[in-house]
C-alpha positions as CSV (number, residue, x, y, z in Angstrom):
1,X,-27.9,41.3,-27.7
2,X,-29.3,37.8,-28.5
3,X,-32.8,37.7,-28.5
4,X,-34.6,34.5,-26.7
5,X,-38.0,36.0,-28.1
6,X,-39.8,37.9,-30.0
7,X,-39.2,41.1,-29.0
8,X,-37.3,40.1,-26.0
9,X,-33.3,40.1,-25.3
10,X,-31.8,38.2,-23.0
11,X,-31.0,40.9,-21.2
12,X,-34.2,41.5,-20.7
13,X,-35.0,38.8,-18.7
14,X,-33.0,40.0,-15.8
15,X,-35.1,43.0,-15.4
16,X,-37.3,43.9,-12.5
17,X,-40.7,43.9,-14.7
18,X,-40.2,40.9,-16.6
19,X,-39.5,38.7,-13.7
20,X,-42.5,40.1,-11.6
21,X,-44.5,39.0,-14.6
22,X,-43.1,35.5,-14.3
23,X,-43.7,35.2,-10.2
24,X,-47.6,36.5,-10.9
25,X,-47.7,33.5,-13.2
26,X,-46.4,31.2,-10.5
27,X,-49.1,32.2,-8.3
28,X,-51.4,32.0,-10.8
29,X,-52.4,35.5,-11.2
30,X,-54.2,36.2,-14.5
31,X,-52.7,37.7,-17.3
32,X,-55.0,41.2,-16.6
33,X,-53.8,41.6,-13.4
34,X,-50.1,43.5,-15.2
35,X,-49.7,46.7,-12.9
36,X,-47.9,48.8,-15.9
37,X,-48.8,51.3,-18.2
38,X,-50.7,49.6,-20.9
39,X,-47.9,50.7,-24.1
40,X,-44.8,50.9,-21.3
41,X,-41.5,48.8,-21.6
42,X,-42.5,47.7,-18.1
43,X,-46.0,46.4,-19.4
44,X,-44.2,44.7,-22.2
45,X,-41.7,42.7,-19.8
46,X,-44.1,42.1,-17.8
47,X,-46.8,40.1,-19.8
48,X,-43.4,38.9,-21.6
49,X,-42.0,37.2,-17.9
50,X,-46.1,36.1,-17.5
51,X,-46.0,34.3,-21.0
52,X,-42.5,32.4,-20.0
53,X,-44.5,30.5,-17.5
54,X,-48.1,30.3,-19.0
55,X,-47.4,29.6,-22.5
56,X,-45.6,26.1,-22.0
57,X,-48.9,25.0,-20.4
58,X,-51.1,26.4,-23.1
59,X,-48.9,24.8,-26.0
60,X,-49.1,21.8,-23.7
61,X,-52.7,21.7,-23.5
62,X,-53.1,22.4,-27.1
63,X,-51.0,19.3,-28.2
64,X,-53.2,17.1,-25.6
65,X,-56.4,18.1,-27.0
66,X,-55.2,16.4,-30.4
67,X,-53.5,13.5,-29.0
C-alpha cells in the first residue's frame, strides 16, 4: 500500500472514521471532540482525516507569522 502519511495508507483514506474526522474539521469541530476509543484504529483515522483539513491552515498560519 502507498502511504500518503505517516502512518496512514491510501487506503485508509477511504474508510468510514478517517473521513468523519475530515467533515468534523469542515464544520469546525475541535480536535477533542473524536468519538473513538482513545488507542483504536478508528481514533487514529479519525484525528488522521481531522489533521488532512486542519493542518494546511496551521502550516499556513505558521509561515504568515514569519512573513
Amino acid at each position: 500500500m502507498e502511504a500518503v502519511g505517516e502512518g496512514i495508507d491510501r487506503d485508509e483514506t477511504n474508510m468510514p472514521a478517517y473521513l468523519d474526522g475530515r467533515r468534523a474539521a469542515e464544520r469546525q469541530e475541535d480536535a477533542e471532540a473524536n468519538p473513538h476509543a482513545a488507542g483504536s484504529d478508528e481514533h487514529r483515522l479519525w484525528r488522521a482525516g481531522h489533521a488532512s483539513v486542519t493542518a494546511p491552515d496551521i502550516v499556513a498560519d505558521q509561515i504568515g507569522d514569519f512573513a
